[in-house]
C-alpha positions in Angstrom: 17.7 -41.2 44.9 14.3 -40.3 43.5 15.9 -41.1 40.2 16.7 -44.7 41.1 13.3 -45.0 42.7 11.8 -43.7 39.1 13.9 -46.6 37.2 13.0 -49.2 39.8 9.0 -48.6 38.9 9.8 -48.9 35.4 12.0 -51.7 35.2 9.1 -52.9 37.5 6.3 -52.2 35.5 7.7 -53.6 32.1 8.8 -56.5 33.8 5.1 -57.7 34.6 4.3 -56.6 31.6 6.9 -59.3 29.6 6.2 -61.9 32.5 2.4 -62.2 31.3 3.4 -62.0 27.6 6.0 -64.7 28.2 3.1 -66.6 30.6 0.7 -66.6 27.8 3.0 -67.8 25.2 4.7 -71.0 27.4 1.0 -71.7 29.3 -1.2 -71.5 25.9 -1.5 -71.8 22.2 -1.5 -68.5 21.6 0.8 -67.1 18.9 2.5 -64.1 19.3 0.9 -61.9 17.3 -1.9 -62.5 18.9 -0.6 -61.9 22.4 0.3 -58.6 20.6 -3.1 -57.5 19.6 -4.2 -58.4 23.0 -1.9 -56.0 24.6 -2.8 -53.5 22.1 -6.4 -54.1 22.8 -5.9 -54.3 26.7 -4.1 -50.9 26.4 -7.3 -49.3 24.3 -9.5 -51.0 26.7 -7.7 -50.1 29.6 -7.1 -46.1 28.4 -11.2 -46.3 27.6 -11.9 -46.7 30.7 -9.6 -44.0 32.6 -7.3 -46.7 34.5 -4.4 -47.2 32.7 -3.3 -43.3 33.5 -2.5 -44.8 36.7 -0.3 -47.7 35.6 1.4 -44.5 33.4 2.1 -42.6 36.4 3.5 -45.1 38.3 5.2 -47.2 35.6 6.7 -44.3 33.5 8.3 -45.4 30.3 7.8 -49.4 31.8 4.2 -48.8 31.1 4.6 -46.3 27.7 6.9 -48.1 26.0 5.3 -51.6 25.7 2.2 -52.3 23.2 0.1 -51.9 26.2 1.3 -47.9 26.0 0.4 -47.7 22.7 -2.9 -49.0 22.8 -3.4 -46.1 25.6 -1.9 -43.6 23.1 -4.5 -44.6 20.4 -7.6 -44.8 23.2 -6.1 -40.9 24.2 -6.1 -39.8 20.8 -9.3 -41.0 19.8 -11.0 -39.4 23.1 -9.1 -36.1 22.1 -10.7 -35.8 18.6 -14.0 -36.9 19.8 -14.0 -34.1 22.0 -13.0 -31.6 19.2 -14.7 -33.1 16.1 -17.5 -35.3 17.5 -17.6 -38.6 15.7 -15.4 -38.3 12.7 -12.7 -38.3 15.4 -13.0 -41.6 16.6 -11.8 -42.6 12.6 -8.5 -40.1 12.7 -7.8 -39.3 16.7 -5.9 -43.0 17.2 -4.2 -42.5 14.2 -2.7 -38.9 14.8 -1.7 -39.4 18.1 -0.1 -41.9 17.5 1.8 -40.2 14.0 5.4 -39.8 15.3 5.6 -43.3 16.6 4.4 -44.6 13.5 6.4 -42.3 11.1 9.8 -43.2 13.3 9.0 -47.3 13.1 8.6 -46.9 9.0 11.7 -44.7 9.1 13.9 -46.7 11.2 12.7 -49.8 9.7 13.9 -48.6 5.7 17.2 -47.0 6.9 17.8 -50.6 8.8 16.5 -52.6 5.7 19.2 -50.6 3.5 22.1 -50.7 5.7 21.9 -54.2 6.6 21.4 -57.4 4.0 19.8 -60.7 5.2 21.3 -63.9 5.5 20.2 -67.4 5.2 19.9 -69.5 8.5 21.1 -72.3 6.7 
């Protein structure tokens, strides 16, 4: 039953998380990719300041998953190699923790883009 519970707080979590992106884009003039750079910078602010480890734990993959998670990842990272290198790590940390997600989305995206051709709307 724990298992169901665990999916419940995700399906949860990622839900709110769509419901304010999908808010912001029928209530103002913001673009998308804008909305997206918010929830990337809400996720660094967020991780920066040591509360959105607590959305993590109870949101599992409903909080990871989104933009909002990897804003967190990149505020984590950066954190980690400040730690360890002092300030040159605030230049490198965000982008090696966050490597593998960024090496899969460029891989994924090229084996898509040659297995599938585009089409015109029209």
């Amino acid at each position: 039953m724990e298992l169901f519970g665990e999916y419940a707080r995700a399906f949860l979590c990622g839900g709110v998380l769509c419901l304010i992106g999908q808010v912001l884009i029928d209530r103002t003039k913001l673009t998308p990719a804008r909305i997206l750079v918010t929830y990337v910078v809400a996720g660094v602010a967020l991780g920066g300041l040591g509360l959105y480890k607590y959305i993590a734990q109870f949101g599992g993959a409903g909080a990871t998953v989104p933009l909002t998670g990897f804003g967190w990842l990149l505020s984590k990272g950066v954190a980690k190699a400040v730690a360890e290198q002092g300030v040159l790590g605030a230049l490198t940390g965000g982008v090696t923790a966050a490597a593998g997600g960024i090496t899969a989305a460029v891989f994924f995206g090229l084996v898509v883009a040659l297995l599938f051709k585009p089409k015109s709307k029209s």
